[in-house]
C-alpha positions in Angstrom: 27.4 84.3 106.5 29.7 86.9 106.9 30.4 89.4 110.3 32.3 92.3 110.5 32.2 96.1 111.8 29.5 98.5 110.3 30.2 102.0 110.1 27.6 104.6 108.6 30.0 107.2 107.1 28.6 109.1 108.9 29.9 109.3 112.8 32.7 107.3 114.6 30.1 104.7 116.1 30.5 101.1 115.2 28.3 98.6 115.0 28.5 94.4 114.5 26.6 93.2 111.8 26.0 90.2 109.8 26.0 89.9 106.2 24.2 88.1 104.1 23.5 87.1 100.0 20.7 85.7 98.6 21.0 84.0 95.0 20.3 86.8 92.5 23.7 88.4 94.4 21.9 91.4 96.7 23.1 92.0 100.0 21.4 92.3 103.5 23.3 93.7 105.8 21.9 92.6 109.6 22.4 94.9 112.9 23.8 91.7 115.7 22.5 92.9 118.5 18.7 93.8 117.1 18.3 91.3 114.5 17.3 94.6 111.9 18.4 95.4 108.3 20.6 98.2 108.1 21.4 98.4 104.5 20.2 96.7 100.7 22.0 96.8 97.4 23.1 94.5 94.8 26.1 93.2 94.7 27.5 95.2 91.7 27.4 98.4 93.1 30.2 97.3 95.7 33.8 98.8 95.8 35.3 95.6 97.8 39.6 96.6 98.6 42.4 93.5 97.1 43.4 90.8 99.7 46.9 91.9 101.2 47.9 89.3 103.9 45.8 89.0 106.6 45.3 93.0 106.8 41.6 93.8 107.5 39.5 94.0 104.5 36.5 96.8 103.1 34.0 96.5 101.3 32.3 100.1 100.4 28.6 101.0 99.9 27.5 103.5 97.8 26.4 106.7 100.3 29.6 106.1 101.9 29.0 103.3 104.6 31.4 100.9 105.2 32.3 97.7 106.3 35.3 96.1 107.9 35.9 92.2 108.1 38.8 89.5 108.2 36.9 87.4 106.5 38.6 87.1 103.6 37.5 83.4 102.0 34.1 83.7 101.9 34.5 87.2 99.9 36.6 85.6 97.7 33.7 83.2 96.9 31.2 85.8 96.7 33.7 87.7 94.1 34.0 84.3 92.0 30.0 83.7 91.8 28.9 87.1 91.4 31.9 89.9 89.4 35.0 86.9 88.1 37.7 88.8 87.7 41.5 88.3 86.9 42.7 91.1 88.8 41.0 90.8 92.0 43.2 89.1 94.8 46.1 89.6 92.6 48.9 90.9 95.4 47.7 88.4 97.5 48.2 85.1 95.2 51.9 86.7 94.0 52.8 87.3 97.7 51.8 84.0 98.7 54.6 82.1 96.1 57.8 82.3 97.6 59.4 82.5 94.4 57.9 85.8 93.2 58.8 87.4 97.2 62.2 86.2 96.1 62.4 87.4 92.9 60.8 90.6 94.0 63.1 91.0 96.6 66.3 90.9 94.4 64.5 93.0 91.5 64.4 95.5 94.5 68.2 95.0 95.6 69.2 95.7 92.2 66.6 98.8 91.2 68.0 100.4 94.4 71.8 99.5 93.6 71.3 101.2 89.7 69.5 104.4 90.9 72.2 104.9 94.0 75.2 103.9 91.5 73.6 105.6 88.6 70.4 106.8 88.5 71.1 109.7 91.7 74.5 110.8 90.1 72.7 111.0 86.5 70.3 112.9 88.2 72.4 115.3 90.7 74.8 116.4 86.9 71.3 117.0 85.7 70.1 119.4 88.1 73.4 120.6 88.8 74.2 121.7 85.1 70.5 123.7 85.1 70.4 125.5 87.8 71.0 129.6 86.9 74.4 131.4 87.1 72.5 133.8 89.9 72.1 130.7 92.2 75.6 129.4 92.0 76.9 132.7 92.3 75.0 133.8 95.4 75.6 130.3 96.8 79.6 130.7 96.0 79.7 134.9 97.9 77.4 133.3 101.0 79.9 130.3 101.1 83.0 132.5 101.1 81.4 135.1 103.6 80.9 132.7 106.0 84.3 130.4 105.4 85.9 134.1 106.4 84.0 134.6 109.4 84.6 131.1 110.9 87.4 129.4 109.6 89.4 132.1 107.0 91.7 134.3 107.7 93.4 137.4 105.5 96.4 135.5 104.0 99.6 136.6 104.9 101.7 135.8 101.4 103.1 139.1 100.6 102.2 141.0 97.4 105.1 139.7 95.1 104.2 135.7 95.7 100.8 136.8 94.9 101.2 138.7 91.9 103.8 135.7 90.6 101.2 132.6 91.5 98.3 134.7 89.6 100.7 135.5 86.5 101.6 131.7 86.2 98.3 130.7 86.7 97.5 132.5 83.9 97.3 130.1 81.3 95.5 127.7 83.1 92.3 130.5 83.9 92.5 131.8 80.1 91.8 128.3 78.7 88.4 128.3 80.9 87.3 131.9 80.5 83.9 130.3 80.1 84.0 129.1 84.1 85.4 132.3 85.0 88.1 131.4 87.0 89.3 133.4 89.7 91.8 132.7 92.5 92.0 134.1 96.1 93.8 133.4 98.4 93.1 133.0 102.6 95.1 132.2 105.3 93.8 128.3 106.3 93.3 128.0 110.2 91.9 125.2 111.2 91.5 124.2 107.5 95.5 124.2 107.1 97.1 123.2 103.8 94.2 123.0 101.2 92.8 124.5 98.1 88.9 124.2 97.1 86.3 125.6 94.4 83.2 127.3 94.8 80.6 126.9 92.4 81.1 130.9 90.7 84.6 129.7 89.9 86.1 130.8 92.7 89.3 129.1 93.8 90.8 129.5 96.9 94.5 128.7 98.1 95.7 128.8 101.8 99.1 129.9 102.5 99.7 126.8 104.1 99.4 124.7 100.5 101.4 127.6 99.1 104.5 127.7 101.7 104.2 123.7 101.5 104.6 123.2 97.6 108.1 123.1 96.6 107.6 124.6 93.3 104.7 126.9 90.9 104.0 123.8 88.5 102.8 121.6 92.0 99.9 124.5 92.2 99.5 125.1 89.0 98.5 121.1 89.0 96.4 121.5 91.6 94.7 124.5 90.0 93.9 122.2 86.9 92.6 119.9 89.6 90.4 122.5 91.2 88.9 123.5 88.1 88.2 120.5 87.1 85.7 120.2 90.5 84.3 123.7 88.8 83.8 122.3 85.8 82.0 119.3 86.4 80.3 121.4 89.3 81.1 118.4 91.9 80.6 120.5 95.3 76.9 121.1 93.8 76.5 117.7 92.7 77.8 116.3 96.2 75.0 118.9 97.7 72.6 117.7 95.4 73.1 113.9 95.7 72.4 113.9 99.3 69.1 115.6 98.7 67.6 114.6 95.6 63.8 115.0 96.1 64.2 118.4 97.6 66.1 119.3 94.7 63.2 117.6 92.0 60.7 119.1 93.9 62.5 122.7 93.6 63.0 121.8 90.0 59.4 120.6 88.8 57.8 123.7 91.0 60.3 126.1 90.1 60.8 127.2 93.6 64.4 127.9 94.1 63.8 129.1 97.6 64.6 125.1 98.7 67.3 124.7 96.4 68.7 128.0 98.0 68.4 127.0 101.6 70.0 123.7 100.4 72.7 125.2 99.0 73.8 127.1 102.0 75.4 123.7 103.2 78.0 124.4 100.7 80.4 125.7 103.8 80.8 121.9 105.1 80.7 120.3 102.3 83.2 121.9 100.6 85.6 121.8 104.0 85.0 118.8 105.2 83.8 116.3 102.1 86.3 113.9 100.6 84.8 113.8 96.5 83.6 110.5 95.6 86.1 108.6 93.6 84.5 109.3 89.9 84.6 113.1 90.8 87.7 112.7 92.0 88.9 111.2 88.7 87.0 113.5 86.6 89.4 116.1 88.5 92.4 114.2 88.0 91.4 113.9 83.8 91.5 117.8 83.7 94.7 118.4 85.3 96.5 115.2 83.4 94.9 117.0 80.4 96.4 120.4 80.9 100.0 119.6 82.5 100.2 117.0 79.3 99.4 120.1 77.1 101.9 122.4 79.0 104.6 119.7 78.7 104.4 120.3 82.4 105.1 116.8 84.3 102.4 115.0 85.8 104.1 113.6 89.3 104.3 117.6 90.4 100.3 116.7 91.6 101.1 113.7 93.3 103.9 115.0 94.6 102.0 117.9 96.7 99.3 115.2 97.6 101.6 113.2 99.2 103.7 115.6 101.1 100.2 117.6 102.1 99.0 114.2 103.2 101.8 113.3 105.3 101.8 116.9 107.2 98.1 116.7 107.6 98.4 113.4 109.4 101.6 114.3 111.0 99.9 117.6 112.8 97.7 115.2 114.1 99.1 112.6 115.5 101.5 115.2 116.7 99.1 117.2 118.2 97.2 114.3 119.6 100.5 113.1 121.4 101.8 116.4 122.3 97.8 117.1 124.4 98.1 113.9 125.6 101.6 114.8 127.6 100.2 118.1 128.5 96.5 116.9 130.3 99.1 114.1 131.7 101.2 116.6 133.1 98.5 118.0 134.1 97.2 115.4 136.2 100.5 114.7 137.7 100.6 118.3 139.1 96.9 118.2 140.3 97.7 115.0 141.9 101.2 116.5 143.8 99.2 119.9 144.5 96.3 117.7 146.6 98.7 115.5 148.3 101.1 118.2 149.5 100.6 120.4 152.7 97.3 123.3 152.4 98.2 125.2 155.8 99.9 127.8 154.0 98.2 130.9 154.1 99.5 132.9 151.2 99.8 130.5 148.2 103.4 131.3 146.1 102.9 133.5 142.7 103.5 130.3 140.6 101.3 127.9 142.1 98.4 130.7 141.7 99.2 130.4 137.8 96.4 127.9 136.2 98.3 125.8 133.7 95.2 126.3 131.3 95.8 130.3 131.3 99.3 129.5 130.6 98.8 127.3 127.6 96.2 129.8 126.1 98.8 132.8 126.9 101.2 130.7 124.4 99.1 129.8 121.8 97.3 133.4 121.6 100.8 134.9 121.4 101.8 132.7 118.9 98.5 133.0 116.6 99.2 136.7 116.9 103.1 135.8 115.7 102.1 132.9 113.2 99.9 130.4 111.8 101.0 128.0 113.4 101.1 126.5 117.6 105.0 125.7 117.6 104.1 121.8 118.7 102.9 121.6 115.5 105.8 122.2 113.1 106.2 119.0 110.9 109.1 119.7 109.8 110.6 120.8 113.0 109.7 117.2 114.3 109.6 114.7 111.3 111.3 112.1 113.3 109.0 112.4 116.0 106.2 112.2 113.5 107.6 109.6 111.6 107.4 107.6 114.7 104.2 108.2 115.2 102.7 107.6 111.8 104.5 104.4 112.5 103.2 103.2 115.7 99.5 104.6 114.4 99.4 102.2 111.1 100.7 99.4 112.8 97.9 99.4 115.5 95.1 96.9 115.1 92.0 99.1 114.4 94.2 101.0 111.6 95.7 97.8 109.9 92.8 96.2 110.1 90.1 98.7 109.0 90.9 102.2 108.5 94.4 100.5 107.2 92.2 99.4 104.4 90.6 102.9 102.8 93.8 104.2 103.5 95.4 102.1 101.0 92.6 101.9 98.7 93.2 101.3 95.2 92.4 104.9 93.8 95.5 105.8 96.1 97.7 103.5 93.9 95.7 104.4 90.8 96.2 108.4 91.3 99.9 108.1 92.1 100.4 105.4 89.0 98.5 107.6 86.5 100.7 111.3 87.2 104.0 109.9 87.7 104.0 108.2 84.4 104.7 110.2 81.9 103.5 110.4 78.1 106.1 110.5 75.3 105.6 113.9 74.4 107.0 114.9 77.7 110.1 112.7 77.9 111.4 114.0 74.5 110.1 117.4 75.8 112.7 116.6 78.6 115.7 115.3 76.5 
């Protein structure tokens, strides 16, 4: 005898019932609380749901009734004397062998592992590499239109560096006519010394990068480098990897309205993402490529890296520091002001100044004047930075954790790769 929960398909109502099988397999199913027979039919015509855990289980009739039960044995008997069948009850005998959980388990582990390693990045070069010029292009002019309005400014390199940058970067843009190369150049901000691609072909210098390279051939490496990210379409494939499905779905149903919106994420990711390290060394190929070509040497790259690097961390410990006295200053004055006597009447000129209003005063003059708030000139206070930088890595959270993707491998890799140089350049040099 079997019990469960009737219902009629009908309304929400439920009702108990028994059921109940008689030898040639039909079943009588048997209202509880009035002893009467609700519903006949043979066994056969029964769509009875697979055993998963202890999960209630349904058996449906044909007009749509249905019954719910826990019960789960004694249908298992009645599905082994009247429909044998392989299949049925198959989840729940594998999920009831710990080995096959196990093995499941770690067949799961490494599925996920191979699409997030392989499968997703396979995928992103895919749909990056099909999706139309148009798109790209109107993704690149939004991009660049917004960059200008929030973080861009109109560069400030006078017309003769200019016109001498674009004339050496010449032969670097005429070997890729194909990904229409074409550099700009902005005055950084916030963004400071950098240099990114936008998906049109569209690279863009800030004077910062420019005054801080020491030479043409250290740009000219990074514009290799840059179009390299262009060529293997890396800020779309970045965009792309962290949303695949919408991306498949805009793909199979041709609506490129989601793979638009998607794409207007472009401004952060192209300010604010570090590459992965395989796009980062698909880069790196293009530029070795082209300085080896150009007999140009290869540590003029690593060169810029590492003196951009050490100004980027510089300004901000420096400016960290430099805040840090101010607001403590700050304090100190706040503290003195309370403590001293308030029965003046007229308070003096000086004491009426707010030290905020004087701080923004400076730095709004100096924005006007130059890029640049004069705390943070690097080179006007290396050996206070130096200092810092020191004190910073030898604390315990940067040793001991950020210590360790700061001197991760690719660092070593990157700097060993372009400071060695291939024979063709050494008898270039002699």
């Amino acid at each position: 005898m079997l019990q469960g929960i009737w219902f009629d398909g009908k309304t929400s109502a439920s009702i108990p019932v028994e059921v109940q099988v008689d030898d040639t397999g039909a079943i009588s199913v048997i209202n509880m609380n009035d002893q009467s027979i609700i519903m006949s039919a043979p066994f056969s015509v029964l769509r009875i749901s697979s055993r998963i855990g202890n999960t209630p289980r349904y058996i449906y009739f044909p007009d749509g009734e249905k019954l719910e039960t826990r019960q789960h044995e004694i249908i298992d008997q009645w599905l082994q004397q009247y429909r044998p069948n392989f299949w049925y009850n198959l989840a729940h005998k594998l999920e009831t062998h710990s080995y096959f959980v196990a093995l499941t388990l770690v067949l799961l582990i490494s599925f996920t592992w191979v699409m997030a390693v392989d499968g997703l990045p396979a995928a992103s070069r895919y749909v990056a590499f099909h999706l139309p010029a148009g798109l790209m292009d109107r993704a690149a002019t939004e991009t660049l239109q917004l960059l200008d309005k929030t973080q861009l400014n109109p560069t400030k390199l006078d017309e003769k560096t200019q016109t001498n940058l674009l004339k050496y970067f010449e032969s670097a843009i005429k070997e890729n006519k194909d990904l229409h190369i074409n550099v700009i150049f902005r005055r950084g901000g916030i963004i400071g010394a950098n240099a990114f691609a936008l998906p049109d072909g569209t690279v863009l210098f800030t004077d910062e990068i420019v005054r801080l390279a020491k030479n043409n051939d250290e740009l000219l490496s990074v514009l290799a480098h840059e179009i390299g990210h262009v060529k293997y379409r890396h800020a779309l494939r970045s965009v792309i990897q962290g949303s695949v499905i919408t991306f498949g779905v805009a793909m199979i149903t041709g609506d490129l309205s989601a793979a638009s919106n998607l794409l207007a994420t472009l401004p952060v990711v192209i300010t604010n993402m570090s590459y992965s390290r395989n796009f980062e060394r698909e880069a790196d190929n293009n530029s070795l490529v082209f300085l080896d070509a150009n007999n140009i040497e290869r540590h003029h790259f690593v060169d810029l890296m590492e003196r951009l690097t050490y100004h980027a961390e510089c300004s901000q410990l420096l400016g960290r520091s430099k805040l840090k006295d101010y607001y403590l200053e700050k304090f100190s004055h706040s503290t003195s002001s309370e403590s001293s006597s308030t029965s003046s009447a007229e308070p003096s000129e000086a004491s009426d100044k707010d030290p905020d209003v004087k701080l923004a005063d400076e730095n709004n003059v100096k924005e006007d004047s130059d890029d640049e708030i004069p705390w943070l000139d690097v080179e006007a206070h290396r050996e206070e930075c130096d200092k810092l930088i020191a004190d910073y890595k030898a604390g315990f959270f940067h040793s001991k954790i950020s210590g360790y993707f700061a001197s991760h491998p690719e660092t070593d890799e990157r700097t060993k790769k372009f400071k060695q140089q291939p024979e063709i350049i050494k008898e270039h040099n002699k």
